[in-house]
C-alpha positions as CSV (number, residue, x, y, z in Angstrom):
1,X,-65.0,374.1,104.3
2,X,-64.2,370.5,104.7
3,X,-66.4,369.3,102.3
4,X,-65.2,372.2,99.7
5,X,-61.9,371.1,100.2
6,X,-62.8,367.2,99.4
7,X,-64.7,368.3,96.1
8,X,-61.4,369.5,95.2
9,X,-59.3,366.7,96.2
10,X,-62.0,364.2,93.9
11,X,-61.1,366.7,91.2
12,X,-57.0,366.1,91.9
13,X,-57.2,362.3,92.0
14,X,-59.3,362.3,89.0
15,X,-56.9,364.6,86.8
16,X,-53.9,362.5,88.3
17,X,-55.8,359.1,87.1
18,X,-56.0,361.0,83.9
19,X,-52.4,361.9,83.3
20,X,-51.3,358.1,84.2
21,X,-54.1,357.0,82.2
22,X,-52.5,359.5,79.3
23,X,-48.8,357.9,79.7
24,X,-49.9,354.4,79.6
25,X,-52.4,354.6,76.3
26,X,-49.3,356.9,74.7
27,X,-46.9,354.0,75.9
28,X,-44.3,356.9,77.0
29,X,-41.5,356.2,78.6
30,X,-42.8,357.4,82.0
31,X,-44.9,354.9,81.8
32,X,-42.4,352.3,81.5
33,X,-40.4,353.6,84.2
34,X,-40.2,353.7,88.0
35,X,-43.6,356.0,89.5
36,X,-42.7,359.3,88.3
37,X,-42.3,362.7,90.9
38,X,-44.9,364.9,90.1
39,X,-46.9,367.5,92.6
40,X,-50.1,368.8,91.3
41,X,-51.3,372.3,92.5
42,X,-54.9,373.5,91.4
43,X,-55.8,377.1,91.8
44,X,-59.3,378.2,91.5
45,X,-61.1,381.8,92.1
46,X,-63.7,381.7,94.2
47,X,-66.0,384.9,94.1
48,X,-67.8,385.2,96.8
49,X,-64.5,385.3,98.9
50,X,-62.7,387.2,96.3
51,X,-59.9,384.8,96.9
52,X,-57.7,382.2,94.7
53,X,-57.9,378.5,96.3
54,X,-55.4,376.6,96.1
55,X,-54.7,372.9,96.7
56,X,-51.0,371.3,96.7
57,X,-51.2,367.7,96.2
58,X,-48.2,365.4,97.4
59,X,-47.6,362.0,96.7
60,X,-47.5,360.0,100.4
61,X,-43.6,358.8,99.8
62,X,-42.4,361.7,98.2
63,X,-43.5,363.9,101.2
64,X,-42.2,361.1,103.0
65,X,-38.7,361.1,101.7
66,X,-38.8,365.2,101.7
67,X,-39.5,365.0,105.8
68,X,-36.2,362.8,105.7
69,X,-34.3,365.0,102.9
70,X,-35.1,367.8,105.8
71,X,-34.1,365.4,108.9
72,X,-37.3,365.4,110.4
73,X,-37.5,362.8,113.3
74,X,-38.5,359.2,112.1
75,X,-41.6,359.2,114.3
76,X,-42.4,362.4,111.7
77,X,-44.9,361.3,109.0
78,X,-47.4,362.7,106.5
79,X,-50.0,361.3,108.6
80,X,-48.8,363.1,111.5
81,X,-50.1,366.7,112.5
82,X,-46.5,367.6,112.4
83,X,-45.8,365.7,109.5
84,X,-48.4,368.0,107.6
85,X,-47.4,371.2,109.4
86,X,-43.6,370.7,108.1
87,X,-44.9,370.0,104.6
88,X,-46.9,372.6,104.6
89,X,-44.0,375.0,105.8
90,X,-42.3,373.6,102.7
91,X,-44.8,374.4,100.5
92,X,-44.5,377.8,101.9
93,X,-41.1,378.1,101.1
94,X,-40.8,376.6,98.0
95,X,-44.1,378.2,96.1
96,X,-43.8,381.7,95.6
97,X,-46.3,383.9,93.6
98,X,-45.7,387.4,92.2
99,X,-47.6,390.0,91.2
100,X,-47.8,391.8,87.9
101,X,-45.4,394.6,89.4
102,X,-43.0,391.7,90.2
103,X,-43.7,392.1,93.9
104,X,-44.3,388.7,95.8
105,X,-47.7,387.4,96.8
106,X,-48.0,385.6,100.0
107,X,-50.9,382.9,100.4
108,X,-52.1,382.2,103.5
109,X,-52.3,378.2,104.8
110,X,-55.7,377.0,105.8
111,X,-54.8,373.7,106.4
112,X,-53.2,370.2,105.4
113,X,-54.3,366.4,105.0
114,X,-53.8,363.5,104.2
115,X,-56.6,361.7,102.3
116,X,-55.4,358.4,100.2
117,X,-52.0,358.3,98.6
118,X,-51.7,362.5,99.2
119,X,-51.3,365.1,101.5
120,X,-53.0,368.1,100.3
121,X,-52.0,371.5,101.7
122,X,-54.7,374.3,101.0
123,X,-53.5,378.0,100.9
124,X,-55.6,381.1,99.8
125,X,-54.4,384.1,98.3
126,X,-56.3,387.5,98.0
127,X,-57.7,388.0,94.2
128,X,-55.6,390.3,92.2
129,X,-57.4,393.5,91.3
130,X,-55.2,394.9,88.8
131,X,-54.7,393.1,85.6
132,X,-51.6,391.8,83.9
133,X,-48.9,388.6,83.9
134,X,-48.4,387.0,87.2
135,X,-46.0,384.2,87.9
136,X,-45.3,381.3,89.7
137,X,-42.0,379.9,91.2
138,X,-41.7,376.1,92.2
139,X,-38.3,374.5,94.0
140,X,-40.8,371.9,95.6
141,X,-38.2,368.7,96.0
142,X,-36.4,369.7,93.0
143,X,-33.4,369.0,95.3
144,X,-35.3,365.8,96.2
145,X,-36.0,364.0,93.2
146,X,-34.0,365.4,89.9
147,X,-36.9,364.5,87.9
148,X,-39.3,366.4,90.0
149,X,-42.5,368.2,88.2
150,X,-44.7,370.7,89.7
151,X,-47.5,371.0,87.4
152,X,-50.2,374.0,88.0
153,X,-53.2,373.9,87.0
154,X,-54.9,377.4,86.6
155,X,-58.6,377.1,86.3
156,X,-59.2,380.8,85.7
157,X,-61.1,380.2,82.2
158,X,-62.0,377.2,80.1
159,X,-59.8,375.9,78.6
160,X,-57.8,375.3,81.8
161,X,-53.8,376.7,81.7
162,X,-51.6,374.1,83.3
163,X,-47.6,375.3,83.5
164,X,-44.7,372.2,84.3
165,X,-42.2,373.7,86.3
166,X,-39.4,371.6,86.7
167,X,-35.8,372.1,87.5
168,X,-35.2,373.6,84.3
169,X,-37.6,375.6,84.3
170,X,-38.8,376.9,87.4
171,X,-40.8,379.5,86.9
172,X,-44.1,380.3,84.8
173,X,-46.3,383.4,83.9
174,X,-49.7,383.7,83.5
175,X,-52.0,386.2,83.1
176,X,-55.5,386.0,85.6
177,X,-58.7,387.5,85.2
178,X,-59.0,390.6,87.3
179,X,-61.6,391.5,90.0
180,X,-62.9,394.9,89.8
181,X,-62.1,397.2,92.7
182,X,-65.0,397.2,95.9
């Protein structure tokens, strides 16, 4: 599971290299600025579970200025067991998924690390068997950082969908393969 869960974190840091690769050849005005806020989430359906994957990935000093946002003790960190199980919790809260009847989807968290500059909390969710537009809802230290982004990238089909949720806009549909009924 481990080593499933690294594959997917080369795949993060290599589309987060890309996008500040992006801003710097574009000369944007992100990249003239101060590191920007962004959270990447990747989901991905895996078939042989029959479950979506997916991987939150947080900057090391934003989840460090969350835990203190939250007034977590100072001996709290990323790198701390506790420090991952509080993010994690936040990701919980702040994430939610609904399905096409507008009811809400509740992943389950599998764990959380820190690996680098990131802590990466991993959740699965059950498949959806019936078809239609889901959504996604991101508050994820929108009261944090003002200029927060959570971007998700949906690798149901090629090309990839990738919705930026931000505070103004908070919420994003999409509409997933379904899985065909056991």
């Amino acid at each position: 599971m481990i080593s499933i869960h690294r594959a997917r974190r080369r795949l993060l840091q290599f589309a987060a290299v890309g996008a500040v690769s992006l801003c710097i050849a574009l000369d944007s005005p992100m990249s003239l600025a101060h590191r920007a806020h962004v959270t990447l989430t990747r989901v991905t359906p895996n078939p042989r579970s029959g479950q979506w994957e997916i991987v939150h990935a947080i900057h090391y000093h934003d989840a460090l200025r969350l835990l203190a946002v939250r007034g977590v003790r100072d001996d709290v960190q990323p790198s701390s067991v506790e420090g991952r199980a509080r993010l994690a919790l936040e990701v919980e809260r702040s994430v939610r998924w609904f399905a096409s009847d507008g009811s809400l989807l509740k992943p389950v968290t599998v764990g959380a690390e820190l690996e680098g500059d990131n802590v990466y909390v991993y959740q699965e969710l059950p498949a959806p068997k019936i078809a239609g537009r889901y959504a996604v809802e991101s508050t994820l230290m929108h009261d944090v950082f003002p200029e927060q982004v959570n971007n998700f990238s949906l690798e149901f089909s090629v090309p990839r969908t990738t919705l930026r949720l931000s505070r103004q806009q908070t919420r994003g549909e999409f509409t997933p393969p379904s899985r065909p009924a056991p």
